[in-house]
C-alpha positions in Angstrom: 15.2 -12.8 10.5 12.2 -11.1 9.3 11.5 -7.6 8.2 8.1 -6.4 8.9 5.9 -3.7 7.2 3.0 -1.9 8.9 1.2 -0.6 6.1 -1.9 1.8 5.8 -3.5 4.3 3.1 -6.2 7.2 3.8 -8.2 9.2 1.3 -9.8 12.6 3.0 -12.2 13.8 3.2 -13.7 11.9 0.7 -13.2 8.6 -1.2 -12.6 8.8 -4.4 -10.3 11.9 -3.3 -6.8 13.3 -1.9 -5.1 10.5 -0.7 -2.0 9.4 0.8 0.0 6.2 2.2 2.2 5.4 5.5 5.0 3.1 6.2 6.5 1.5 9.3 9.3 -0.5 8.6 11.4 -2.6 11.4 14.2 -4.1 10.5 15.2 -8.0 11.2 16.2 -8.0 14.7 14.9 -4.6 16.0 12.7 -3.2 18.3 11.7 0.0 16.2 11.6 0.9 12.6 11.4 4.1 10.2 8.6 5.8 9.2 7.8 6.8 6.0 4.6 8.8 4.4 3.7 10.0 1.3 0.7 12.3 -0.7 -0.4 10.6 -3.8 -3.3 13.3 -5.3 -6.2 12.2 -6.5 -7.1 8.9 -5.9 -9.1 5.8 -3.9 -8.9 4.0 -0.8 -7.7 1.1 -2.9 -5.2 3.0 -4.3 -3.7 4.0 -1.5 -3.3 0.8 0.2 -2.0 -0.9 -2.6 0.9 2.6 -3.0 1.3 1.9 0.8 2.5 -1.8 -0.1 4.1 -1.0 -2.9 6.3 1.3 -0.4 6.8 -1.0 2.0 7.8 -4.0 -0.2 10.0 -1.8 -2.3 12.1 -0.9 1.1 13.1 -4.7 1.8 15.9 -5.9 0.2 15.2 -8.7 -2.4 15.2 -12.2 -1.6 14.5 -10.9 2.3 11.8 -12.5 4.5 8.9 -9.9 5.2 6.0 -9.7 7.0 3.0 -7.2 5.4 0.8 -5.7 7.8 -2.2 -4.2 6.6 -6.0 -4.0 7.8 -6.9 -3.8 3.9 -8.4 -6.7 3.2 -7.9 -5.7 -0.3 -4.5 -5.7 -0.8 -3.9 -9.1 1.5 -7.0 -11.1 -0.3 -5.3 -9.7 -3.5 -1.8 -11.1 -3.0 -2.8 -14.4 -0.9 -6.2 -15.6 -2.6 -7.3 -13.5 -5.5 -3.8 -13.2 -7.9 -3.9 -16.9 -9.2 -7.7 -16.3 -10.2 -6.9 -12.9 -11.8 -3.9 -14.5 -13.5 -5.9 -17.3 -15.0 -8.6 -15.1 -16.6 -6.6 -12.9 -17.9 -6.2 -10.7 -15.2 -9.9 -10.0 -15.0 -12.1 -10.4 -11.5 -15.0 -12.6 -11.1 -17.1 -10.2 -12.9 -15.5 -10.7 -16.2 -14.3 -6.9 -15.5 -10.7 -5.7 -15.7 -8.7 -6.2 -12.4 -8.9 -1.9 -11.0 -5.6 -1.0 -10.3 -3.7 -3.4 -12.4 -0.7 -1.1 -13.2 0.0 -1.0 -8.9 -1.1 -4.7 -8.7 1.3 -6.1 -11.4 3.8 -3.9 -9.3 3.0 -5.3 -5.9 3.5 -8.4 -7.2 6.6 -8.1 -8.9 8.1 -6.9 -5.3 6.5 -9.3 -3.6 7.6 -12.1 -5.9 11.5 -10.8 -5.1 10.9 -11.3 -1.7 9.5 -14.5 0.7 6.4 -12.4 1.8 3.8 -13.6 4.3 0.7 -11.6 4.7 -1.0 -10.5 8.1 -4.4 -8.7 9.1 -5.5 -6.3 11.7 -8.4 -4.7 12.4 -8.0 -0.9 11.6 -8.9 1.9 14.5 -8.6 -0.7 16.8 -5.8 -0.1 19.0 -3.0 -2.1 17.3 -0.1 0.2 18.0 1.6 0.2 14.9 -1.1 0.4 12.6 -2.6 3.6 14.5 0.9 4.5 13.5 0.6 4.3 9.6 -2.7 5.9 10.0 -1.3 8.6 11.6 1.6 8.8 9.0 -0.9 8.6 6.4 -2.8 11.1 7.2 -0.1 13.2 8.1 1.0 13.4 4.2 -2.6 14.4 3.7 -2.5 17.2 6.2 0.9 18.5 4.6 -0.3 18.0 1.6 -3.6 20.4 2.3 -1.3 23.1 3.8 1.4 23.0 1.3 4.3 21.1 2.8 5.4 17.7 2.4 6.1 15.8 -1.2 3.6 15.2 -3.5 4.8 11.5 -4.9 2.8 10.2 -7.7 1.3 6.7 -6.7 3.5 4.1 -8.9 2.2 3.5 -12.5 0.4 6.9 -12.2 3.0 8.0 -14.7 2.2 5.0 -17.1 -1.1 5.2 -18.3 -3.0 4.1 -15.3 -6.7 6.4 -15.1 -6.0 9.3 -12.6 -5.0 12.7 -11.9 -2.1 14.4 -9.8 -2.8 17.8 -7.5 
């Protein structure tokens, strides 16, 4: 039986900017799940996704089956097609440049290496219930965030060195 993660980030109201990550998580077997959100601060798109993962994954037991959900093509093109690239040049993209992010992608792929994950797209804003959902939970966090409720959690690797601010 298979866990499965609806995943989604949102920066608003502009990118680079405040930004923020949902979760829907449904456990093997069930009909519904838990929903999870959180405000990051200052960050990107990318970053957000990739914290949204990062929930997600972290949420599933370890050696569990899981299904990731996203509609970023960056984060599922990152852990299906781009990691072994990135891996074999030293963890620099096809531009010779750095990887961005590397302190959440080194993250998401520890988790992801702990459990038997399989990676699924769908078009964002496009009626897919559950990933309205995490949009919704998303920007909720960034709506509590801007009236001065709701957590303010640090994406992960924030805290260790990676370029960034908090609010």
């Amino acid at each position: 039986m298979t866990w499965i993660a609806y995943t989604d980030g949102a920066c608003a109201p502009t990118n680079p900017g405040p930004c923020a990550w949902g979760l829907y998580l449904i456990p093997p077997g069930s009909q519904s799940g838990t929903e999870h959100h959180g405000f990051i601060g200052h960050g990107t798109n990318q970053i957000a996704e990739l914290t949204a993962a990062i929930e997600g994954l972290s949420r599933v037991p370890a050696g569990a089956p899981v299904e990731l959900v996203s509609d970023s093509q960056y984060v599922l093109k990152g852990l299906t097609e781009w990691r072994k690239g990135w891996e074999r040049k030293g963890f620099r993209n096809a531009k010779g440049e750095p990887v961005a992010n590397l302190p959440l992608w080194k993250q998401l792929f520890a988790l992801a290496d702990a459990r038997k994950v399989t990676a699924r797209w769908v078009r964002g804003h496009n009626g897919d219930l559950h990933n309205e959902r995490v949009d919704g939970l998303a920007n909720k966090a960034l709506r509590e965030a801007r009236e001065g409720g709701g957590p303010k959690v640090p994406a992960p690797g924030l805290l260790a060195g990676r370029q960034g601010t908090l609010l």
